[in-house]
N, C-alpha and C positions, 0 to 999 in steps of 0.2 A: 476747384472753384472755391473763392473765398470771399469773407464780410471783410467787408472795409467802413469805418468810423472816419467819417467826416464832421468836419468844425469849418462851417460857412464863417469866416471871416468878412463882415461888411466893412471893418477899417483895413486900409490894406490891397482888400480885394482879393484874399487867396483862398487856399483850400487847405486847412491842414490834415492830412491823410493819416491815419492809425489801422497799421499793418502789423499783426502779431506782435503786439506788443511795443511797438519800433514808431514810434510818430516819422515824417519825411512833411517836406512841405513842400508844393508845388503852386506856379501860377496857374491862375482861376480858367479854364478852358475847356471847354466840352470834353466829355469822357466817350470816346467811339469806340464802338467792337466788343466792347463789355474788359478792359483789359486796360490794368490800374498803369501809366507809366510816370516816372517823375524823374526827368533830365536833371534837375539842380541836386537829384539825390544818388547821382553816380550809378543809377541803372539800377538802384536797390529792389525796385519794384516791376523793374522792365519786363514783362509779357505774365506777369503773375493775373488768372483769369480774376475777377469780381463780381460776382452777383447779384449785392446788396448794399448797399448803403445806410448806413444806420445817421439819421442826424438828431443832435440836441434840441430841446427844440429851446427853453429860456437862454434869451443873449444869444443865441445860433439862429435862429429861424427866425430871429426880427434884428436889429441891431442892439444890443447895450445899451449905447447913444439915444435912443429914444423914450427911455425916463422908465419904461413900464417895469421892469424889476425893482425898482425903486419905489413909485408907486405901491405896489404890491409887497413888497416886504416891511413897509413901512403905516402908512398912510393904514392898507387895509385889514395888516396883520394887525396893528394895535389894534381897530377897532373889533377885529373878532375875539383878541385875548380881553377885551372890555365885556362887552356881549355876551360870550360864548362861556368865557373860562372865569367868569367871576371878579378880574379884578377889578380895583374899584378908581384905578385912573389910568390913562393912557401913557404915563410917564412910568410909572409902575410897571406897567405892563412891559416897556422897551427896556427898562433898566432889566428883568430879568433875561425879554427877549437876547439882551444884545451881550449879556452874560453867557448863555447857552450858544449862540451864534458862532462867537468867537469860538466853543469848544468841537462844537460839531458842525459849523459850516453848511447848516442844513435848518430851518427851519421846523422841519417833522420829526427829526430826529431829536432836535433840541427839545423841541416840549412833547416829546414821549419820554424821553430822559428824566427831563423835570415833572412829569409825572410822576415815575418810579421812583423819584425825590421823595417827593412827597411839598415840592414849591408851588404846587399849583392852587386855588382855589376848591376848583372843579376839574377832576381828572380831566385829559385832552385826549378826545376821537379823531384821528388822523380823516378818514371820512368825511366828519363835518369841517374841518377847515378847507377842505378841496372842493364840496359844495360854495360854502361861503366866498372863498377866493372866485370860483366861475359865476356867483350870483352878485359878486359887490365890487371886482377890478373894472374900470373903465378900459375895456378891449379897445374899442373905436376912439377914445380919443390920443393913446400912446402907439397902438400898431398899426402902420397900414401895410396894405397890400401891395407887395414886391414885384411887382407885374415880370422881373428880369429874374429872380430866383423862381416864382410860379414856372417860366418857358424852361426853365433849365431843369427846375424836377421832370417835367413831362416829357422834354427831353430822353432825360436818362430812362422814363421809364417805358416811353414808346420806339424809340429809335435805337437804344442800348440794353434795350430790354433787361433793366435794371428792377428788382427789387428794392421799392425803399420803407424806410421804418424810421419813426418819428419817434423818441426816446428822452423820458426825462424821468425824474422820481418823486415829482410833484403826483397828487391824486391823479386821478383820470378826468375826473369834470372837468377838473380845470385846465389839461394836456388840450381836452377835444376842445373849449373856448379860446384856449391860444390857437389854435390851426386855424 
C-alpha cells in the first residue's frame, strides 16, 4: 500500500499523479477500489494499491486563476513586512521581498534568510506572518467553494476509503483558513 501525491489541476481538468518519485498524468476520473491506474502512462501504475492522497493545498485546492496567491503575496505580504517587520514603505518592503523570492521561491524561507542577513528591520517570526496572512487575506472574496472537487474528496474518502492529507509549508493558521 502506497501515498500517492496529487496536483488537482483546475486548467486542464487533470490529475497529476506523483508515484515514488515518477510523476505520470492521467485524465480527471474517480479513483475506485483504492487502486492508482493511468492508461496514458503505459500501465506504469496499473494495480499498484493507494491509500492516501496527499494534495497541495495554494494554486491546488482552489484554482491559480483566481487571484488569491497573488493577493496574498503581494497586497498582504507588504503590508505585514510594513507592520510587522519595521520597514518604512511598502515599495521597500517588495524590493527586498522580491530580492529573496527570486532566491528561495518561498516566502518564509526568504525572510528567515534575510533575517540571518541581518536585512531586516526587525528580525522575522515565521508564526506571526502565518497569523497575520489567516487574520488579513480576503478568503471569501478570491476562493469559493468547489462544490465538484468537495464530491470528489468525499468521494475517495468514503467510497475508496482513501486517506487524504492537505499539505503545504505555509504556517498552519493560515493552511486551516485556506480549507
Amino acid at each position: 500500500v502506497s501515498t500517492c501525491a496529487v496536483a488537482w489541476s483546475h486548467v486542464g481538468g487533470g490529475l497529476s499523479v506523483s508515484f515514488a518519485g515518477a510523476a505520470r498524468h492521467a485524465p480527471r476520473r474517480p479513483v475506485t477500489g483504492g487502486f492508482a491506474t493511468a492508461s496514458s502512462s503505459g500501465g506504469a501504475l496499473e494495480g499498484i494499491e493507494v491509500d492516501t492522497i496527499i494534495f497541495d493545498i495554494d494554486d491546488t485546492l482552489y484554482p491559480a486563476s483566481c487571484g488569491f496567491s497573488n493577493h496574498r503575496m503581494s497586497d498582504v505580504t507588504k503590508r505585514f513586512m510594513v507592520e510587522r517587520l519595521g520597514f518604512q514603505s511598502e515599495a521597500e518592503a517588495m524590493a527586498l521581498w522580491s530580492e529573496y523570492i527570486q532566491r528561495y521561491h518561498s516566502t518564509l524561507k526568504g525572510l528567515r534568510v534575510a533575517t540571518e542577513d541581518g536585512r531586516l528591520p526587525i528580525p522575522f517570526r515565521q508564526e506571526e506572518l502565518g497569523t497575520y496572512w489567516a487574520d488579513n487575506c480576503d478568503f471569501g472574496k478570491y476562493i469559493k467553494k468547489d462544490t465538484e472537487l468537495v464530491d470528489m474528496m468525499r468521494s475517495l474518502q468514503q467510497e475508496a476509503k482513501m486517506k487524504l492529507v492537505a499539505f503545504t509549508n505555509a504556517p498552519r493558521a493560515y493552511a486551516i483558513r485556506s480549507l
